[in-house]
C-alpha positions in Angstrom: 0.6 26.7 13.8 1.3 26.4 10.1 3.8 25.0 8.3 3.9 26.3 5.2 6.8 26.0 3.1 7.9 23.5 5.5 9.5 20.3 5.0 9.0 17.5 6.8 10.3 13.7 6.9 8.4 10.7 9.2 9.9 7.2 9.3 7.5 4.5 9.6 4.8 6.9 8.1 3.1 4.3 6.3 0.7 3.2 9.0 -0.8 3.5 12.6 1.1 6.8 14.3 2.9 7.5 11.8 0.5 8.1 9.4 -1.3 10.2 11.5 1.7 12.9 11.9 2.1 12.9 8.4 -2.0 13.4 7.5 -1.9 16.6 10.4 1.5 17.6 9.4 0.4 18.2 5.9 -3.1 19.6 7.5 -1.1 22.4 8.2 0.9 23.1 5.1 3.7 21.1 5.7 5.3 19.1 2.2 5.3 15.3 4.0 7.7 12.5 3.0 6.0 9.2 4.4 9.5 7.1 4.5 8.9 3.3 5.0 9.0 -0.1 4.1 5.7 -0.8 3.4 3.0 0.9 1.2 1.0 3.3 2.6 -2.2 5.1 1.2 -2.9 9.1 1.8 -5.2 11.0 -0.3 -3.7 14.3 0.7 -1.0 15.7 -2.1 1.3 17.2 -0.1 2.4 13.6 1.5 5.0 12.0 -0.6 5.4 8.2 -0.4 9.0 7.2 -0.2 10.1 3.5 -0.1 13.1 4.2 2.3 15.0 1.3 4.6 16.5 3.9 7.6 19.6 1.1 7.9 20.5 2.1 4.6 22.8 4.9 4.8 23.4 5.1 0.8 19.9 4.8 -0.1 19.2 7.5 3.4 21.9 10.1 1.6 19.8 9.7 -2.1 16.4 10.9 -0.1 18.3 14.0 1.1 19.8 15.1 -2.0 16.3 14.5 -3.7 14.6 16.4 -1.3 16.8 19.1 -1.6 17.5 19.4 -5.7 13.6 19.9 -5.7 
């Protein structure tokens, strides 16, 4: 299936399973954003790195009007 033009969002996307649904996600087409804490490392352009705490409701409401105004 491909995802083209599709948007996607993982939490915890830095590392282990998480990463790995964000590296096939964008496999398929998808634009990723990779929210965590921590620093992760993808080679692939279409995975955006977001350094994103998913208590934080203010900082949660900043990502989605980003994401959306682009």
């Amino acid at each position: 299936m491909r995802l083209d033009g599709k948007i996607a969002v993982v939490t915890g996307g830095a590392r282990g399973i998480g990463a790995v649904i964000c590296e096939k996600l964008a496999e398929r087409g998808a634009v990723v954003y990779s929210c965590d804490l921590g620093a992760g490392e993808f080679t692939n352009p279409n995975i955006k790195m977001v350094n994103l705490n998913v208590t934080d409701r203010e900082g949660i409401a900043k990502f989605v009007e980003n994401v959306k105004n682009q």
